[in-house]
C-alpha positions in Angstrom: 81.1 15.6 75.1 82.4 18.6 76.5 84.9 20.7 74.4 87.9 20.6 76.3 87.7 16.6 76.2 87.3 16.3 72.5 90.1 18.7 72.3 92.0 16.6 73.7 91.2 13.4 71.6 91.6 15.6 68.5 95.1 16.9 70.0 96.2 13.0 71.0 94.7 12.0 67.5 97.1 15.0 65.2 100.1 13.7 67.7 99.8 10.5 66.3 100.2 11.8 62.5 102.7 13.8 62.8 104.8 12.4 60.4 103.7 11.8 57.1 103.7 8.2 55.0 104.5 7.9 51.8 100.9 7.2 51.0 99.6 10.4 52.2 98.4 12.4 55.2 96.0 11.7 58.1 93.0 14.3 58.2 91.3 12.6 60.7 91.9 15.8 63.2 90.4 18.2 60.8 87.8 16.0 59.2 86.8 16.2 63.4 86.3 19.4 63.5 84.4 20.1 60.9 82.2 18.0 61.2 81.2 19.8 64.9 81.5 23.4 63.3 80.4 23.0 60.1 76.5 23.6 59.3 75.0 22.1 56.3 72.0 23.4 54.8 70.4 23.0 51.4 71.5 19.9 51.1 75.4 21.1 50.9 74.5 23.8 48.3 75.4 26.3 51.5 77.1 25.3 54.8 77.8 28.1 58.1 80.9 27.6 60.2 80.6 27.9 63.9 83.6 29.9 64.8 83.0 30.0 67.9 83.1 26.7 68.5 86.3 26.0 66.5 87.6 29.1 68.9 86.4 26.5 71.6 88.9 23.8 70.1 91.3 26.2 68.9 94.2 24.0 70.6 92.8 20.7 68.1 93.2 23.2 65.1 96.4 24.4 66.0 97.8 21.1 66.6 96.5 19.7 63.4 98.3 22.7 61.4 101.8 21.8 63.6 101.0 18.2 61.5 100.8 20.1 58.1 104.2 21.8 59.2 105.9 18.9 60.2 105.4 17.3 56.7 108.6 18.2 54.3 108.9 18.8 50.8 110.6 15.4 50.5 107.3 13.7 51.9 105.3 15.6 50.1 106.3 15.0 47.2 106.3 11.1 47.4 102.2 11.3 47.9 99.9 10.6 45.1 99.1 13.9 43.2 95.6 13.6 44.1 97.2 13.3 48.0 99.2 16.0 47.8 96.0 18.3 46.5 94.0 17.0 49.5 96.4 18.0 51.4 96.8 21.8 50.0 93.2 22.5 50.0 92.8 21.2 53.4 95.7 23.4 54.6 94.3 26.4 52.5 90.9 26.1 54.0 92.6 24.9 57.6 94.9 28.0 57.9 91.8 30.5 56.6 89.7 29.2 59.9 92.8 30.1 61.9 93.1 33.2 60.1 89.3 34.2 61.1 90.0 33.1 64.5 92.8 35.4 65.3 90.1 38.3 65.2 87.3 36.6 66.1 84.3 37.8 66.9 85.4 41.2 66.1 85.2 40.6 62.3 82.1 40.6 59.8 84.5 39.7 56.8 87.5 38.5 56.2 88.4 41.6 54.1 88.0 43.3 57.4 91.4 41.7 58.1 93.2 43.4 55.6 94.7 47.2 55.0 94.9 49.7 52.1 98.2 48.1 51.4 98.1 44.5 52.3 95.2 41.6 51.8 94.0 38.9 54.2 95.5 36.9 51.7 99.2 37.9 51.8 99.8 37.3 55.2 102.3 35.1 56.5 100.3 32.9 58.2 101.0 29.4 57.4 104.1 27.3 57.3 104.7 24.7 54.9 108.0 22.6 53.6 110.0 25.0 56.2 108.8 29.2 55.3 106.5 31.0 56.4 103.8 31.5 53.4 100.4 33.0 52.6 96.7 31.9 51.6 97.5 33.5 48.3 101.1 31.5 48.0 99.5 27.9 48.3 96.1 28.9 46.1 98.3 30.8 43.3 101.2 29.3 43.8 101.1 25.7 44.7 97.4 24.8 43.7 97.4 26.6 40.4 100.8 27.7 39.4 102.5 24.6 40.0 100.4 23.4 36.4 100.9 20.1 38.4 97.3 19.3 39.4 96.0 21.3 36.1 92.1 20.9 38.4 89.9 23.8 37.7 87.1 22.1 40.0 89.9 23.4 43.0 87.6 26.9 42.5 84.7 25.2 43.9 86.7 23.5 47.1 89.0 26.0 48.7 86.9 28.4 50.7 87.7 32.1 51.8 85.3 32.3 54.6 83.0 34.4 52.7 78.9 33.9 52.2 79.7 34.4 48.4 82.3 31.5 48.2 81.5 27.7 47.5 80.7 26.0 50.7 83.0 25.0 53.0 82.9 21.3 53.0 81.7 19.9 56.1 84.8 16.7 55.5 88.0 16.5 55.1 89.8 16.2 51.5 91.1 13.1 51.0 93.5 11.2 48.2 91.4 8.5 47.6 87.7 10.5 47.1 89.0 13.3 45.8 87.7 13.5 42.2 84.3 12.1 43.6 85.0 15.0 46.3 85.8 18.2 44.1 83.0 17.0 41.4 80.0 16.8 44.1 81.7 20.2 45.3 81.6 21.8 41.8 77.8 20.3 41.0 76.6 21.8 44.2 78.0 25.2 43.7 76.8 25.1 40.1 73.4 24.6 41.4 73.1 26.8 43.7 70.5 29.8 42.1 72.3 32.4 44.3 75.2 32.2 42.7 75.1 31.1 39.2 71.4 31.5 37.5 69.7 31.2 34.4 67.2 34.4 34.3 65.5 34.4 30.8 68.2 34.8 27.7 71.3 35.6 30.0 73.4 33.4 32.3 73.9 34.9 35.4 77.1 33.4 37.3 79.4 33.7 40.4 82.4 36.0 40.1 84.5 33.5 40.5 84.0 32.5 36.8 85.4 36.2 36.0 88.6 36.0 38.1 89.4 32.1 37.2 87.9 32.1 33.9 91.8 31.3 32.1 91.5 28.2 34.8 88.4 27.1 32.7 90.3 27.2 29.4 93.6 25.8 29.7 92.8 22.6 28.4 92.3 21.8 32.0 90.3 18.3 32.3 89.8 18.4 28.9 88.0 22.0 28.8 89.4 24.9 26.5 86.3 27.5 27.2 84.6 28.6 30.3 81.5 27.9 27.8 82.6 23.8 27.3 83.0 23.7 30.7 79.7 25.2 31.9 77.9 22.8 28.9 79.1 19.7 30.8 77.3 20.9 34.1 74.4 22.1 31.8 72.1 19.9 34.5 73.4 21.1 38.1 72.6 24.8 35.8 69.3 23.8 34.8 70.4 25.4 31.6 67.2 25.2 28.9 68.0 23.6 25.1 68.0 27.1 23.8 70.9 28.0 26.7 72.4 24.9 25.7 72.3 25.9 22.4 73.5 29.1 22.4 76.4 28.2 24.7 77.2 26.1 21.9 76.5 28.6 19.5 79.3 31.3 21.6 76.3 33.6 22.1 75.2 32.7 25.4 75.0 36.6 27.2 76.9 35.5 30.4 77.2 38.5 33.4 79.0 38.0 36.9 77.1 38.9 40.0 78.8 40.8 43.1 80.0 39.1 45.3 79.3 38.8 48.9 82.1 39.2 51.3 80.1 38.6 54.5 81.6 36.1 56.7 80.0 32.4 56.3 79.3 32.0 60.3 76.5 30.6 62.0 73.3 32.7 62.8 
């Protein structure tokens, strides 16, 4: 099907959700699109996003973040608390897309849309329950400062368009899978051996475990240690008795490895 058609039925198929029901949001539109532009390799471990074809259907995207916008605070909040964290990370990972495509292909990171004084992140460019706010408003602020959702596995879902993130789903977030959703999400990242690896007596993982790691201990899904939260994925790590045990033991030698900031776009 040629591009500008299926434009089209994605832009008919966002005009028909525009407005919100009280049992959550339709993301058929985006759940569309990337499922074109999203490749999946390893078996989901790693995906690539075509940006140039969702710069192709840029008129689908837009129209299917004019839906997130039309949705108030008032219908928001009368979703399921598993619908209304669908609905963020969708809009987190939606409006970071957009935010690629606005300097597309003239990019290699998204970091290269930033300044000395201002991030990629804390731009104004999404609007949601009627303002103007930033990647780094819903992630901080709605996702994880709220204490609402109190979901460490969100680490493993929204995606900054970066090679060292966890990959971007190739599906739309929704209500009703979304614990089967964010747990698939969190084993795959886990075993991914680029990111997080056991190499002999120390347990090399992903950066993100250094920024979030107060995520992993707040009690959070039951976990009050990064360590008791690694010990339940101790498969997806391939983590040896002796790593089991001395993660049990608090003595685990745990290091973060740099992280890689290139964008996650197709060859």
């Amino acid at each position: 099907m040629k591009h500008w058609l299926m434009s089209l039925v994605l832009i008919l198929a966002v005009l028909g959700q525009t407005t919100a029901a009280k049992e959550g949001f339709d993301h058929t539109a985006w759940d569309a699109l990337l499922k074109q532009h999203v490749r999946v390799l390893q078996d989901g471990k790693i995906t690539q996003v075509d940006y140039q074809g969702f710069t192709e259907q840029r008129s689908a995207l837009k129209a299917y973040l004019a839906a997130l916008s039309a949705v108030d605070k008032v219908e928001f909040d009368a979703f399921s608390k598993d619908e209304q964290l669908a609905f963020l990370i969708n809009a987190y990972n939606a409006w970071t897309v957009e935010l690629i495509l606005t300097e597309w292909p003239e990019l290699d990171s998204i970091k290269d849309l930033g300044s000395l004084f201002r991030s990629p992140w804390s731009k104004d460019i999404a609007s949601l329950f009627g303002k103007q706010v930033t990647l780094d408003n819903i992630e901080h602020d709605m996702i994880r400062g709220s204490d609402r959702y109190q979901e460490p596995r969100i680490h493993f879902a929204v995606n900054c368009a970066s090679i060292g993130c966890p990959a971007l789903r190739a599906e739309a977030y929704q209500g009703e899978l979304l614990d089967w959703q964010l747990e698939q999400q969190t084993r795959l990242f886990l075993a991914d051996k680029t990111r997080n690896r056991l190499v002999e007596d120390e347990l090399q993982l992903s950066s993100i475990f250094k920024w979030y790691k107060q995520d992993f201990a707040k009690g959070w899904l039951g976990y009050d240690s990064l360590e008791k939260f690694l010990l339940a994925y101790k498969d997806a790590l391939s983590l040896t008795p002796q790593a089991v045990q001395a993660l049990q033991d608090g003595e685990m030698d745990i290091t973060y490895l740099d992280y890689d900031w290139g964008l996650n776009r197709t060859p």
